[in-house]
C-alpha positions as CSV (number, residue, x, y, z in Angstrom):
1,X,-214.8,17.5,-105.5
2,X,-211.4,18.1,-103.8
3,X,-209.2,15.6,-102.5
4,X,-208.8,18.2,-99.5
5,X,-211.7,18.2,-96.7
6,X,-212.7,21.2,-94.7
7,X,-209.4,22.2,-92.8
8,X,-211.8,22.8,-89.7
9,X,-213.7,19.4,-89.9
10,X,-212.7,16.9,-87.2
11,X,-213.3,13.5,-90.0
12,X,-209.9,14.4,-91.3
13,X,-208.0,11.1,-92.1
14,X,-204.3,10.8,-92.7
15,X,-204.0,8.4,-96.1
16,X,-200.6,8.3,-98.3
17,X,-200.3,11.3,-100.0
18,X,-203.3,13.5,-99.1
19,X,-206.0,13.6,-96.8
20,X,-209.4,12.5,-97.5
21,X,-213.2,13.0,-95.4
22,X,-214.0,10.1,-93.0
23,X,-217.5,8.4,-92.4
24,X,-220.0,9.8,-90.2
25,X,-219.5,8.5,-86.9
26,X,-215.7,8.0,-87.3
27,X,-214.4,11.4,-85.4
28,X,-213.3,8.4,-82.4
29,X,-211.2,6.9,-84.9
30,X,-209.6,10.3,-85.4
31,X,-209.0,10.6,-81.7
32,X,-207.0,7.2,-81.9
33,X,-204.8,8.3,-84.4
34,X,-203.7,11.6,-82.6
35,X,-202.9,9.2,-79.7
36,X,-200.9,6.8,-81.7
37,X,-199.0,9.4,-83.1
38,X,-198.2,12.1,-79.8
39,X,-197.7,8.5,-77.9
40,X,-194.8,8.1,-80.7
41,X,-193.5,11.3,-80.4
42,X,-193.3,11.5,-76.9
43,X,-191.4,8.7,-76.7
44,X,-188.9,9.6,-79.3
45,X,-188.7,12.9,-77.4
46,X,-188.1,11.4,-74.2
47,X,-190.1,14.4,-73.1
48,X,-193.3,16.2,-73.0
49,X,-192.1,19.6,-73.7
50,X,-192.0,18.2,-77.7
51,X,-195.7,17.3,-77.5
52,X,-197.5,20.8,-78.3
53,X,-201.0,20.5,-80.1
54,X,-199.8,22.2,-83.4
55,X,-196.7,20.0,-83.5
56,X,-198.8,16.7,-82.8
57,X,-201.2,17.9,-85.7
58,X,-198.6,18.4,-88.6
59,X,-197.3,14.9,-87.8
60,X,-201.3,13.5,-87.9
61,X,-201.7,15.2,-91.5
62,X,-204.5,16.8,-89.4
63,X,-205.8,20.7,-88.9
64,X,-204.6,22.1,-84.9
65,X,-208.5,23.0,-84.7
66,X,-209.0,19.3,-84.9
67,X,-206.3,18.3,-82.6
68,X,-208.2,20.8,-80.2
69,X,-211.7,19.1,-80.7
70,X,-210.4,16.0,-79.0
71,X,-208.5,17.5,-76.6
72,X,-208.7,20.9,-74.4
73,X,-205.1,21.4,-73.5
74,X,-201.6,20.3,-74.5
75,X,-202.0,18.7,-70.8
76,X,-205.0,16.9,-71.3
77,X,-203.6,15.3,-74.4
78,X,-200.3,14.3,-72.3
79,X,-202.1,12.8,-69.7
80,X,-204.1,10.8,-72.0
81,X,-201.2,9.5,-74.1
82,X,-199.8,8.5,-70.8
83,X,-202.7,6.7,-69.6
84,X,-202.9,4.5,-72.8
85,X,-199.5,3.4,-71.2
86,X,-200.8,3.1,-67.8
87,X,-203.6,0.8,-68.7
88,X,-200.9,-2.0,-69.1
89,X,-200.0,-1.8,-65.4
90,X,-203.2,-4.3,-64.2
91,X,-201.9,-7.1,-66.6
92,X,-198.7,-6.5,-65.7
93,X,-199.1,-7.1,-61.6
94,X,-202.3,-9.8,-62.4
95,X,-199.9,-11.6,-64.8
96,X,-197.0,-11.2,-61.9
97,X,-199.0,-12.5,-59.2
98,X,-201.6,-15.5,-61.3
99,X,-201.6,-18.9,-59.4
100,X,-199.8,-17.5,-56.1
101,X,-202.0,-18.4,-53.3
102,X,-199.2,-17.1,-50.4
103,X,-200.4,-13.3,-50.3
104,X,-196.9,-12.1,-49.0
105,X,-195.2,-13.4,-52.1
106,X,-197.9,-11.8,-54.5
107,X,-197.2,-9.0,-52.4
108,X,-193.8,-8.7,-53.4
109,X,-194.5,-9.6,-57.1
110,X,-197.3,-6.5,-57.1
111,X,-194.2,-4.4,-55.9
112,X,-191.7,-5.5,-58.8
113,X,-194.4,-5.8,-61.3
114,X,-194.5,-1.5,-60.5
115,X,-191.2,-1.0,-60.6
116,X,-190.4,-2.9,-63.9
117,X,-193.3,-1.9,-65.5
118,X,-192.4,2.0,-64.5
119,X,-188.6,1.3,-65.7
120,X,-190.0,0.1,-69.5
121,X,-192.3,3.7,-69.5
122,X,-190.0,6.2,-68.2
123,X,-191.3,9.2,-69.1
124,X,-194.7,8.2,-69.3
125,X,-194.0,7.2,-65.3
126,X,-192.4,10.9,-64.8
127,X,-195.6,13.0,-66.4
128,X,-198.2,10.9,-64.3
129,X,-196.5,10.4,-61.4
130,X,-193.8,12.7,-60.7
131,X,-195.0,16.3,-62.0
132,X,-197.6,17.7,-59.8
133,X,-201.6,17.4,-60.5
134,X,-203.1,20.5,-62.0
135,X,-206.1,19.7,-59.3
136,X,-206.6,18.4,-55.7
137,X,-208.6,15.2,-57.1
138,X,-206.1,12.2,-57.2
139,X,-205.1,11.8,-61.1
140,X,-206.3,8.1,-62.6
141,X,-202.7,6.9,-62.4
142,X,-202.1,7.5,-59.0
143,X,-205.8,6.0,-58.0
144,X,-205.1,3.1,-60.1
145,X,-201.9,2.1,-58.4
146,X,-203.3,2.9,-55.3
147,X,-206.0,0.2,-55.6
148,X,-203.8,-2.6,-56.9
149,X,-201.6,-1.5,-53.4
150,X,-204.5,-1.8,-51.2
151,X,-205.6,-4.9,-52.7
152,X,-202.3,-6.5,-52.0
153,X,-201.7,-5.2,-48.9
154,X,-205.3,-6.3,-47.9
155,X,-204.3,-9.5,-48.7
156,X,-201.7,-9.6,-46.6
157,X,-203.3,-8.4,-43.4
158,X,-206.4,-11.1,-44.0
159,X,-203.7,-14.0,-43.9
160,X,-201.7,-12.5,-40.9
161,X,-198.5,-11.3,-41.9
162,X,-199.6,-7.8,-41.7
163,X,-201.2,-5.7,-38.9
164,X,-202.9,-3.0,-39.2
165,X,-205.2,-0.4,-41.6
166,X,-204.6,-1.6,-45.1
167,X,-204.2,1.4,-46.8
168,X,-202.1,3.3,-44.7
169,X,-199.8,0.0,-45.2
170,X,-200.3,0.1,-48.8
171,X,-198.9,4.1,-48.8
172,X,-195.9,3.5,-46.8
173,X,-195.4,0.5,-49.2
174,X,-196.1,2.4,-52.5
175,X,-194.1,5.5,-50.8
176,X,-191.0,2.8,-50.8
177,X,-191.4,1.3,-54.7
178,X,-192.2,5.1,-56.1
179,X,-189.2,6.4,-54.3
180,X,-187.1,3.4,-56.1
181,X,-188.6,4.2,-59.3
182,X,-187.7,7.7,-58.9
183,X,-184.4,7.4,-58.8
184,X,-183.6,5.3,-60.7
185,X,-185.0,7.2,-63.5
186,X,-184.3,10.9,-62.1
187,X,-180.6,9.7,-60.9
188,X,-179.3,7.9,-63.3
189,X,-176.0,8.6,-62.4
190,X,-175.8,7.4,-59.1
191,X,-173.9,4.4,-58.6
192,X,-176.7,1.5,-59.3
193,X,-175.4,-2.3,-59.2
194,X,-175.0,-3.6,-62.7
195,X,-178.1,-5.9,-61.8
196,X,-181.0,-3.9,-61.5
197,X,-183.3,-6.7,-61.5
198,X,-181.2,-7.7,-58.3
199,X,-181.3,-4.4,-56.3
200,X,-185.1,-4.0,-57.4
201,X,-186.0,-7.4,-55.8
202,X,-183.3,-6.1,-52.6
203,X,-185.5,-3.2,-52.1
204,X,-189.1,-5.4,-52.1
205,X,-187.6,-7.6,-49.9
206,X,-186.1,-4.9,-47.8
207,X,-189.8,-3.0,-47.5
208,X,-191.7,-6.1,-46.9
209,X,-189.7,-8.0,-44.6
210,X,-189.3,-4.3,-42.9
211,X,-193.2,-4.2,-42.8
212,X,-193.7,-7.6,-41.1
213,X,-191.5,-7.1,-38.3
214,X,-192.8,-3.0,-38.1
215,X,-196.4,-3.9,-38.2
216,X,-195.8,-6.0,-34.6
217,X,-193.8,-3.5,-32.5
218,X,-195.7,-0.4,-30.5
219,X,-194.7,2.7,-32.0
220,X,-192.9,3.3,-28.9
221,X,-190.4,1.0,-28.7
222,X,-187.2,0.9,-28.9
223,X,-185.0,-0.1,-31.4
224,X,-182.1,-0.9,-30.0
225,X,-179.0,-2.4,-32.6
226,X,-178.1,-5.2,-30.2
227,X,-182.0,-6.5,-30.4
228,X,-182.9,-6.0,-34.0
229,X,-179.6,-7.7,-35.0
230,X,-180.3,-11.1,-32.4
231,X,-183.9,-10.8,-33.6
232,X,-183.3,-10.9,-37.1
233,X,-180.8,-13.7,-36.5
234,X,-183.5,-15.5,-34.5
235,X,-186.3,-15.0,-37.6
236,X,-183.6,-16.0,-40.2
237,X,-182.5,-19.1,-38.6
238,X,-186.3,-19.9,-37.9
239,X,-187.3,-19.6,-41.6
240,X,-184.2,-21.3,-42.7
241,X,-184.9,-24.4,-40.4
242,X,-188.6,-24.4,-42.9
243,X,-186.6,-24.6,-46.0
C-alpha cells in the first residue's frame, strides 16, 4: 500500500517525512493541527492577510480540500484561530481579581487584566475586535468580554459605588479600555510614556474614579471647573485621611 493517503480524505496526518492515514474517528485531531499551525503563522505574520486556506494547508502537509472540510472560509478559520487565543481572557481577569472582596478594586483589575491580555495578542485583538463582523449577531469575542464587563460592573453597583443600569455602565467602561487598547496597538507612534504598565493603570483609574463621581450627578448639571476641582480636592483629602 502507499505511504500517500487519498489527497481528498480529511484523516491526513502530518508525520516526518510523509504523510500517513489517521484512525477512524480522528478527523478532530486533524482540525487541531490546522489550528496549531495557522495560529503559528498568523503570528509570525503579524497579520491575517498571510493566512489563506491553500497557504495554511502546504504548511499542515495537508490537501486544501481538507483544510476546507474543517473550515468554510478563510474567515471562519481566522476567527477560530483567534478565539483559541481569546479563551485565555477568563483566566486572565479571574486570576486578576481571585481573593479581592472590595468589587471596585476587582473592577479595576477586570479592566487591566483586558488591556494586558489584549497588548500580549495584538493581532489576534485587531481581527476580533477591531475589523467589522461579517453579521449583525455580536461575534463570541465581543459577547465574552461583554459578560466579564457586566459582571464586574454589577458588582460594583450591588456594593454602592456605582449607580445605575449595569450594562450600560459596563459599555461606557469597555468603550474606555477598547479605545486604550486601540491605540496603543493601531498608534504605535504616538508619544506613549516609557511605562505602559503606568499609563494603563492611569487610564483604569481615570475611567473608574470618573464613573463614581458620574454615576451621582443628574445628567443636567453642570460642570463647572471651579467645583469639580474643590470637589475632587474634597474626595482626595477624605480618602487620604482613611489611609
Amino acid at each position: 500500500m502507499s505511504d500517500e493517503c487519498d489527497p481528498m480524505s480529511e484523516l491526513c496526518e502530518l508525520v516526518p517525512g510523509r504523510r500517513v492515514r489517521a484512525n477512524p474517528g480522528e478527523g478532530g485531531r486533524l482540525r487541531e493541527e490546522i489550528l496549531l499551525v495557522a495560529e503559528r503563522m498568523l503570528v509570525e505574520a503579524g497579520t491575517e492577510e498571510a493566512l489563506t486556506l491553500r497557504a495554511v494547508a502546504e504548511r499542515a502537509g495537508v490537501t486544501t480540500p481538507s483544510v476546507y472540510r474543517h473550515f468554510a472560509s478563510k474567515d471562519r478559520l481566522v476567527e477560530e484561530v483567534c478565539l483559541r487565543a481569546w479563551d485565555g481572557l477568563g483566566s486572565r481577569i479571574r486570576e486578576a481579581c481571585a481573593r479581592l472582596t472590595d468589587p471596585f478594586i476587582a473592577l479595576g483589575q477586570c479592566g487591566r487584566a483586558y488591556v494586558r491580555f489584549a497588548l500580549d495578542h495584538p493581532v489576534q485583538y485587531r481581527v476580533l475586535m477591531l475589523h467589522r463582523p461579517g453579521g449583525p449577531e455580536l461575534s463570541p469575542a465581543a459577547e465574552e468580554c461583554f459578560a466579564h464587563m457586566v459582571d464586574a460592573v454589577t458588582a460594583c453597583v450591588d456594593g454602592g459605588v456605582l449607580r445605575g443600569d449595569p450594562r450600560t455602565l459596563a459599555l461606557s467602561l469597555w468603550s474606555a479600555m477598547h479605545g486604550c487598547v486601540s491605540l496603543l496597538i493601531n498608534q504605535p507612534s504616538l508619544p506613549w510614556p516609557g511605562d505602559l504598565d503606568e499609563f494603563v493603570n492611569d487610564v483604569v483609574r481615570i475611567a473608574g474614579f470618573g464613573a463614581a463621581v458620574s454615576t451621582r450627578l443628574s445628567r443636567t448639571t453642570v460642570a463647572r471647573s471651579a467645583d469639580v476641582a474643590a470637589g475632587a480636592d474634597a474626595m482626595v483629602a477624605r480618602m487620604k485621611e482613611r489611609v
